[in-house]
C-alpha positions as semicolon CSV with decimal commas, in nm:
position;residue;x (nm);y (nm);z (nm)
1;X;-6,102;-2,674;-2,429
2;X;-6,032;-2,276;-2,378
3;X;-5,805;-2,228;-2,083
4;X;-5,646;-2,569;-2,027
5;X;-5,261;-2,512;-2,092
6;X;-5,084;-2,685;-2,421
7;X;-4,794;-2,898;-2,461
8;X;-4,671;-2,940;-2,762
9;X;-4,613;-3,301;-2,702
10;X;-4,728;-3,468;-2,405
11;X;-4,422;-3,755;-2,364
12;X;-4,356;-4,013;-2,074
13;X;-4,163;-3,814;-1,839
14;X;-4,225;-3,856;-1,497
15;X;-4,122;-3,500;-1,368
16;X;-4,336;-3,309;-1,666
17;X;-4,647;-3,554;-1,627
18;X;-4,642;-3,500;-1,228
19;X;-4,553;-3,063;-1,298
20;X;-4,863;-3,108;-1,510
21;X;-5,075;-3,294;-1,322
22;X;-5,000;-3,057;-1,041
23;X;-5,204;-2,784;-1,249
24;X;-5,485;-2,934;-1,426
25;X;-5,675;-3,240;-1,479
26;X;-5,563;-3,202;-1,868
27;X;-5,415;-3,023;-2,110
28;X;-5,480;-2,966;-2,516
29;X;-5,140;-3,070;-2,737
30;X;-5,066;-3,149;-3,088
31;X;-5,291;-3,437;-3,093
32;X;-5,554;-3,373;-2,905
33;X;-5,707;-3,353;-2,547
34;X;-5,475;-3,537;-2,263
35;X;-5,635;-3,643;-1,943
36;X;-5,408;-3,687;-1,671
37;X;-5,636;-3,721;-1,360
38;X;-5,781;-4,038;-1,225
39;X;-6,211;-3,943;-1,207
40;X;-6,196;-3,781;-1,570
41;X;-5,990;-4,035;-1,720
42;X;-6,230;-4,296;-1,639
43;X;-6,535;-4,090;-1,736
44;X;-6,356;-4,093;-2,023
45;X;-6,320;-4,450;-2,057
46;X;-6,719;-4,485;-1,992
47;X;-6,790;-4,192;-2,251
48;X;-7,056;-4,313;-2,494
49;X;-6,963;-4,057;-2,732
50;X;-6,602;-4,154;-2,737
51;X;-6,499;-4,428;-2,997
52;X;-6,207;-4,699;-2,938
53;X;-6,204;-4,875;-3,282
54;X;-6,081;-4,600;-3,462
55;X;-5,804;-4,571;-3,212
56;X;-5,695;-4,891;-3,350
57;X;-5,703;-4,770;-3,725
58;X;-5,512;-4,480;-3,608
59;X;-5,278;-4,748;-3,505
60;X;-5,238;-4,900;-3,855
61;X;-5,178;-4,584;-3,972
62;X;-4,942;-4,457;-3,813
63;X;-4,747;-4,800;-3,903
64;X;-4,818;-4,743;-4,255
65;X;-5,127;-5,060;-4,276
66;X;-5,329;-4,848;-4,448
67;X;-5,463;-5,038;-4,756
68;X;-5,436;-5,398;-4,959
69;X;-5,521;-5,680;-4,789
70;X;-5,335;-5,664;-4,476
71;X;-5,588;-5,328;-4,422
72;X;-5,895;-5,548;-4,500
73;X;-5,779;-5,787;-4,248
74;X;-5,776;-5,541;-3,988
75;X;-6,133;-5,417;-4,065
76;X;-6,244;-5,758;-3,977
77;X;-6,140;-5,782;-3,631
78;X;-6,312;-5,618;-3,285
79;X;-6,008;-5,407;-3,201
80;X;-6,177;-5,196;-3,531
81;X;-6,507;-5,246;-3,509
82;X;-6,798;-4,968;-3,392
83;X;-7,169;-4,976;-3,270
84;X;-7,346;-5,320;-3,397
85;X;-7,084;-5,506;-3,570
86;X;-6,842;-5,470;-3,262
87;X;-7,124;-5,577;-2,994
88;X;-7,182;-5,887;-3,253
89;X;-6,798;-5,982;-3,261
90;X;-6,801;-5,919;-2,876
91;X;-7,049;-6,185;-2,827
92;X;-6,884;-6,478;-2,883
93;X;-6,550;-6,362;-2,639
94;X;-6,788;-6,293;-2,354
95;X;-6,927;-6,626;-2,363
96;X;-6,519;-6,763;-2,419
97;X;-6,399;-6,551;-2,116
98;X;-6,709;-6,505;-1,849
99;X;-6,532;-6,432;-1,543
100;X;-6,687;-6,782;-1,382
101;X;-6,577;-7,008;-1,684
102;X;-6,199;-6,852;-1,656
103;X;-6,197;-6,901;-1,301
104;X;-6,255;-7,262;-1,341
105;X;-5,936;-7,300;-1,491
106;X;-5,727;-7,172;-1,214
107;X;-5,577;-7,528;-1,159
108;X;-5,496;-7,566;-1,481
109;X;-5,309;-7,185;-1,478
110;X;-5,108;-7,305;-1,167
111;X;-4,964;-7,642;-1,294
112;X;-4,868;-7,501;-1,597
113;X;-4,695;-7,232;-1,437
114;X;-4,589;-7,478;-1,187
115;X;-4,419;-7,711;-1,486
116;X;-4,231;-7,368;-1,643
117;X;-4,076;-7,326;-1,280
118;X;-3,984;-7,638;-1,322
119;X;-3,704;-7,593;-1,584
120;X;-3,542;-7,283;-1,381
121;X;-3,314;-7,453;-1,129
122;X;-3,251;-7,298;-0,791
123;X;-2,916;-7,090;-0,717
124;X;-2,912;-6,998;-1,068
125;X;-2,908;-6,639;-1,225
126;X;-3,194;-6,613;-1,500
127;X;-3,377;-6,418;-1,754
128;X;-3,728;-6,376;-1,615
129;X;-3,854;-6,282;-1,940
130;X;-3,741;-6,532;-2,166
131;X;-3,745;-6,804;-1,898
132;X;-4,086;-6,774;-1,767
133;X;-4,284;-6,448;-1,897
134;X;-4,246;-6,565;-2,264
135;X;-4,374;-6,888;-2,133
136;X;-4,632;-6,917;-1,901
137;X;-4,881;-6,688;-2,125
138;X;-4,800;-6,892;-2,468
139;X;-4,876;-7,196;-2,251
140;X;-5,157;-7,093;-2,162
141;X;-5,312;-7,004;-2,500
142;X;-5,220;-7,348;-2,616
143;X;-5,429;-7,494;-2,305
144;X;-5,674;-7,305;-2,358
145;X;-5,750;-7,380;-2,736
146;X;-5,620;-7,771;-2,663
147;X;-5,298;-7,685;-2,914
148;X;-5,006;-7,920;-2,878
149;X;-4,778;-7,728;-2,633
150;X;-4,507;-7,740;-2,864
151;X;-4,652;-7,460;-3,050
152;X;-4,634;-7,211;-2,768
153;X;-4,292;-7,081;-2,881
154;X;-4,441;-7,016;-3,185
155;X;-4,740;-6,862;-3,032
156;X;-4,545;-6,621;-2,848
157;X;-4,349;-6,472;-3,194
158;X;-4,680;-6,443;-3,376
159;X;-4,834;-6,246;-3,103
160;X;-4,531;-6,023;-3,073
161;X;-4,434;-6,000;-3,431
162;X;-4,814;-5,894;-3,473
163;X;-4,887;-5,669;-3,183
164;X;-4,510;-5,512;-3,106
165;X;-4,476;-5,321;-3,422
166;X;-4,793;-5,180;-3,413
167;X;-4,821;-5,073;-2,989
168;X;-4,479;-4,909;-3,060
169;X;-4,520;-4,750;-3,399
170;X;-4,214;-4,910;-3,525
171;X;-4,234;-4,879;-3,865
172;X;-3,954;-5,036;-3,928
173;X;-4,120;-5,392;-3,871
174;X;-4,391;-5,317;-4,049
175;X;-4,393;-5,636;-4,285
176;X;-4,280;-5,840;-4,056
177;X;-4,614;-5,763;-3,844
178;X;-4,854;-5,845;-4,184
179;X;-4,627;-6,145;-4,285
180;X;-4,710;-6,257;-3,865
181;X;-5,078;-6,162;-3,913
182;X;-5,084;-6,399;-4,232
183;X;-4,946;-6,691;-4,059
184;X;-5,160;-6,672;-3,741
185;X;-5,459;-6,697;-3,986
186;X;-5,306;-7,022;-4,138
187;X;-5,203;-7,152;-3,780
188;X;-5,591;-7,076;-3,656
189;X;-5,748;-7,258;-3,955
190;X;-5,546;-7,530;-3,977
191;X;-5,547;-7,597;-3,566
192;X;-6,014;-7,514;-3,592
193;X;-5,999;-7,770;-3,893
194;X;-5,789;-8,028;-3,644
195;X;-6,015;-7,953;-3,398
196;X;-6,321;-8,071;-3,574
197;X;-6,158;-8,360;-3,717
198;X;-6,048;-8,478;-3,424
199;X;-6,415;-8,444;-3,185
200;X;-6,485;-8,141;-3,036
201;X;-6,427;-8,113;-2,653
202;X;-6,443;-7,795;-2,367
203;X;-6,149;-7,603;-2,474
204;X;-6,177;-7,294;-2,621
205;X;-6,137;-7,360;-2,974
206;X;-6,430;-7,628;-2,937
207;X;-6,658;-7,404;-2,813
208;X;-6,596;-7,102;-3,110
209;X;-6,657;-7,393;-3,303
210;X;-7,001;-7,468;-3,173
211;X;-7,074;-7,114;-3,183
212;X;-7,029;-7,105;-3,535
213;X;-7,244;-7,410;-3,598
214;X;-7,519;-7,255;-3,391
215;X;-7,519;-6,933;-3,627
216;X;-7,368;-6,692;-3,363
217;X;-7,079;-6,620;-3,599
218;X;-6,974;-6,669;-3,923
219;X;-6,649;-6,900;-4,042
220;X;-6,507;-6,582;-4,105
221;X;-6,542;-6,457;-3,804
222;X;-6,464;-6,795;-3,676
223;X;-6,132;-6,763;-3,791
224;X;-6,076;-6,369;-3,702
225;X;-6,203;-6,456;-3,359
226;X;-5,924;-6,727;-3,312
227;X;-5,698;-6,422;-3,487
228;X;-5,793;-6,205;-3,214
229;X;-5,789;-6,470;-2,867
230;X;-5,375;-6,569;-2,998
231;X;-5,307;-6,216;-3,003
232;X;-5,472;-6,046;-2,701
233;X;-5,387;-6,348;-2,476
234;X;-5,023;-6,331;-2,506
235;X;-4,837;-6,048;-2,574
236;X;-4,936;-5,818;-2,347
237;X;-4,991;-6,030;-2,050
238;X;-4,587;-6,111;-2,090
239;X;-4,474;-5,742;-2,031
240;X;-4,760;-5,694;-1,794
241;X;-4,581;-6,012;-1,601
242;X;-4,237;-5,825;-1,658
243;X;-4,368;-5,528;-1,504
244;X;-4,519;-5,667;-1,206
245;X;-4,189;-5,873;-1,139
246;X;-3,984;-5,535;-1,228
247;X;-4,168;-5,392;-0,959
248;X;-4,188;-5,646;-0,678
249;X;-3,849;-5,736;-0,735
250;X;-3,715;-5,363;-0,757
251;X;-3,766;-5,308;-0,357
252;X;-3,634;-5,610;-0,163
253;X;-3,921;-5,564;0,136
254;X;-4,180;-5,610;-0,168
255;X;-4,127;-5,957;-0,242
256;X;-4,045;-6,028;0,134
257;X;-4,429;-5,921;0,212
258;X;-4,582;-6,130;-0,042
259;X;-4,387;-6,439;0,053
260;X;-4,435;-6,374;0,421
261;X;-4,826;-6,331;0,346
262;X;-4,938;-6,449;0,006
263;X;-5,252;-6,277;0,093
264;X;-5,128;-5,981;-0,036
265;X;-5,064;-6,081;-0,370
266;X;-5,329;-5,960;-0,530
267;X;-5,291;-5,637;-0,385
268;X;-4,976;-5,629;-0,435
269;X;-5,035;-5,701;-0,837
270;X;-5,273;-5,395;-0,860
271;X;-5,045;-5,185;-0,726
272;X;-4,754;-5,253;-0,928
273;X;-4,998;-5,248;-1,230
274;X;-5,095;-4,869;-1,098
275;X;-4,737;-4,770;-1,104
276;X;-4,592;-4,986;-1,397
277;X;-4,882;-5,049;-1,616
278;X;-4,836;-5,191;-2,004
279;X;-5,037;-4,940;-2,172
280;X;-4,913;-4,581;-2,105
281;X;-5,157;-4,393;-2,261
282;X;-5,569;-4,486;-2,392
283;X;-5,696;-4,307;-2,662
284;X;-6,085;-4,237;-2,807
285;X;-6,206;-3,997;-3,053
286;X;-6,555;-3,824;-3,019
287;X;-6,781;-3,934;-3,318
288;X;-7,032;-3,668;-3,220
289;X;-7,017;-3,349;-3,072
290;X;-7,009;-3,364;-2,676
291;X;-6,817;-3,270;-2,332
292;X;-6,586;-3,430;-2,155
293;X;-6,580;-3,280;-1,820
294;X;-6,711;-2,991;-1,868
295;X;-6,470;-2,919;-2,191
296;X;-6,640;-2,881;-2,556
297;X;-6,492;-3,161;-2,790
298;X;-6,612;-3,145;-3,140
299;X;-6,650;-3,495;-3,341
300;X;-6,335;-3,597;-3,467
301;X;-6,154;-3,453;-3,183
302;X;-5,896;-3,721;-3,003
303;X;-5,904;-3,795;-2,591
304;X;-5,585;-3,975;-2,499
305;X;-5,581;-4,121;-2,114
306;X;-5,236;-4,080;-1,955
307;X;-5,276;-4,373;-1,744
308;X;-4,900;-4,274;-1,640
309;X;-5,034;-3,955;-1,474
310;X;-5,417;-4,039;-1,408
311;X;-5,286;-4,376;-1,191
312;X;-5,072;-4,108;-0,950
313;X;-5,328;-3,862;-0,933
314;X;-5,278;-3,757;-0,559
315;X;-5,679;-3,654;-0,516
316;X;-5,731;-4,036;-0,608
317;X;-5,392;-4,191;-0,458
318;X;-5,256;-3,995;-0,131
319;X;-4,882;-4,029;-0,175
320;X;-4,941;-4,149;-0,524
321;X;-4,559;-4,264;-0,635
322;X;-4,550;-4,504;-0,301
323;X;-4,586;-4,880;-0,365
324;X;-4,882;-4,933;-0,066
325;X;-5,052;-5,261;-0,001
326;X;-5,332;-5,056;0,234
327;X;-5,516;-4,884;-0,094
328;X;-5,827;-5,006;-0,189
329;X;-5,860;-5,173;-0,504
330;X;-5,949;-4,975;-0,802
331;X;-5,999;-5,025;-1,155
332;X;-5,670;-5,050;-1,374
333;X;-5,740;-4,814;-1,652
334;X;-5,536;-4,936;-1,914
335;X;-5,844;-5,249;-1,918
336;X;-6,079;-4,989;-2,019
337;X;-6,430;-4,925;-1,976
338;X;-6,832;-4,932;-2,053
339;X;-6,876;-5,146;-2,401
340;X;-6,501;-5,138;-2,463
341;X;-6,356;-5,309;-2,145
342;X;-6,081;-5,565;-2,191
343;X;-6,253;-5,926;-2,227
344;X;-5,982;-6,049;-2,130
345;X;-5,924;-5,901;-1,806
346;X;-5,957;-6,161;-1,544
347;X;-5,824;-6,411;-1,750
348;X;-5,460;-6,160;-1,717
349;X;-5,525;-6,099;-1,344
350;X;-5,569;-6,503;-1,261
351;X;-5,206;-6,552;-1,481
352;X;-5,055;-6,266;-1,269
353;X;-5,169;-6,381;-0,956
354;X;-5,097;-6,762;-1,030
355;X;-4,719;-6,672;-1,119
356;X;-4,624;-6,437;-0,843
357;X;-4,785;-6,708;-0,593
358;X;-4,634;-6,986;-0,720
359;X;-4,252;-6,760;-0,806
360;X;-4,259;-6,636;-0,414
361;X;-4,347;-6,994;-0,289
362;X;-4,062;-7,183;-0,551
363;X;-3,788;-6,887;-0,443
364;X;-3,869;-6,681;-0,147
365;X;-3,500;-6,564;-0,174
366;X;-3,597;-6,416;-0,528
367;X;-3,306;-6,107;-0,601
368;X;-3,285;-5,891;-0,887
369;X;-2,944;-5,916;-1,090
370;X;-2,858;-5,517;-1,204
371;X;-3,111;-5,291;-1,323
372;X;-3,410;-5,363;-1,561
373;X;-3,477;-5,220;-1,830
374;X;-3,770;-5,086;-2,090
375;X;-3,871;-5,001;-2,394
376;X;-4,105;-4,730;-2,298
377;X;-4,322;-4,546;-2,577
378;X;-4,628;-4,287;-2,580
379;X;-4,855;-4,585;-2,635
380;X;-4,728;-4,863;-2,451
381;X;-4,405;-5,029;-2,228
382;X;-4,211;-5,306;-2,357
383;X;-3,939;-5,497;-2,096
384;X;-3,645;-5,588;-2,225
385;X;-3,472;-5,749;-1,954
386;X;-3,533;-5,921;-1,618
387;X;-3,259;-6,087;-1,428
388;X;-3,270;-6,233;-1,115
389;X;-3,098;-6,499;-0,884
390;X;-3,346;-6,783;-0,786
């Protein structure tokens, strides 16, 4: 890594990441090796030599989860997994999530999102977040797992009491995150044993079910599987929704073009995803000796994507920080890449889509009340209010 510049700490500022970015394609800091330009960024997303489970159990960590059984837990669940185990836990979430499957469920996305638009009456000035980001993605989980829909509120704190303390390094609510953890396992098994008791059907839970029976996973990983779908499916799908609105919303003409030509929505998604995405930075170690773009990393060494500056990389983007709905599609690098790309992915994109289409139809005359704001960290961005008159 001889002759990159160093930072000391490599933080969220727009002015220092674009001053950087200017210069290099990376630099070395305190922690490690920071990529800030689009093509290397993704190589380093496809590396084979670059780990993401660990990245995870840095994660823990840094929260203080190091040990007991909140630790063991952890160990059990794909976000920390490597090589063999990880492609076995992976398994059963490719058949859940298979881009054709989700896709058949788009109807079922849209009246749900449809009946949480129903509760927001027109003329009125509300909270975006808590009145239909919170919602729509706790909704869904409950759909998709055949959960009595009362149960999304509570879906929506475990995933947050789980996942926020952790994404932000906020050690403060540190128990609070294991004490969630524990009761999403009790919520899973009791809601599996229902499940069964009740005749198995096509929803989600039904078919981990049947997986287990036909040997593809163990209860165990029956139940850390149904751990894993309640937490990935909700949390960060609601501030990825609160960004996207943030965004559309922040620029009057913005919401005007997607109402004028839905269209453009999904375009118009991807782009606000470039420029607001959830996860701010991406982070592998190298569990061998390699290169990463011509640079010498030794194993151990950490890579950590800036997907703040690698999404406004002006060789990728010409006149990166403009919200364009002419760019051709590209991958969103916070989902990853190669054997650690998000599982997940199109069921997020089909939620996205389904709410801004059905938001711009309901209220084309959609405003923004004030500014928004965020909860913006190294690892990831967290919105803390939305307002807007419908």
């Amino acid at each position: 890594m001889a002759g990159l510049p160093h930072v000391e700490v490599l933080g969220t500022e727009r002015d220092d990441l674009d001053r950087l970015s200017a210069e290099t394609w990376a630099v070395t800091s305190s922690r490690g090796l920071e990529v800030l330009h689009f093509a290397p960024a993704v190589a380093a997303l496809e590396h084979p030599s670059l780990a993401k489970g660990v990245s995870f159990q840095r994660r823990l960590d840094d929260l203080g989860i190091t040990e007991g059984p909140a630790r063991d837990d952890w160990e059990n669940m794909l976000v920390t997994t490597e090589g063999a185990h990880r492609r076995t836990l992976r398994r059963p979430f490719a058949v859940l999530l298979a881009g054709p499957q989700v896709k058949r469920l788009t109807a079922d996305l849209r009246q749900i999102i449809e009946d949480v638009l129903d509760d927001i009456p027109a003329g009125r000035d509300i909270d975006l977040m808590a009145d239909i980001a919170w919602k729509v993605p706790s909704r869904v989980y409950c759909h998709l797992v055949a959960a009595p829909l009362d149960k999304a509120p509570l879906v929506a704190s475990l995933s947050d009491r789980t996942l926020a303390p952790i994404l932000t390094g906020d050690r403060a609510r540190r128990q609070d995150s294991i004490d969630a953890f524990d009761t999403t396992r009790d919520f899973v098994r009791e809601h599996l044993g229902a499940r069964r008791r009740e005749g198995l059907g096509d929803d989600f839970a039904s078919i981990m079910i049947r997986q287990q029976i036909d040997g593809l996973q163990t209860e165990e990983e029956l139940i850390y599987e149904g751990i894993a779908l309640l937490q990935a499916s909700v949390d960060n799908t609601v501030h990825q929704l609160g960004l996207v609105l943030g965004m559309l919303l922040s620029e009057p003409a913005r919401w005007k073009s997607i109402v004028d030509d839905p269209t453009l929505i999904p375009a118009a998604i991807e782009e606000a995803m470039r420029l607001a995405p959830r996860f701010n930075t991406v982070f592998r170690q190298a569990h061998e000796a390699t290169e990463l773009n011509g640079h010498a990393l030794d194993a151990g060494d950490w890579v950590f994507v800036s997907t703040l500056a690698a999404n406004r990389d002006p060789e990728r983007f010409p006149d990166p920080h403009a919200f364009r709905l002419d760019r051709r599609m590209v991958r969103a690098l916070q989902f990853g890449g190669g054997p650690y790309s998000c599982l997940g992915q199109t069921l997020a994109r089909i939620e996205l889509q389904e709410a801004v289409a059905a938001m711009a139809k309901r209220f084309p005359t959609l405003e923004m009340r004030g500014p928004w704001t965020c909860h913006v960290t190294n690892a990831v961005t967290e919105v803390v209010s939305l307002r807007a008159t419908t």
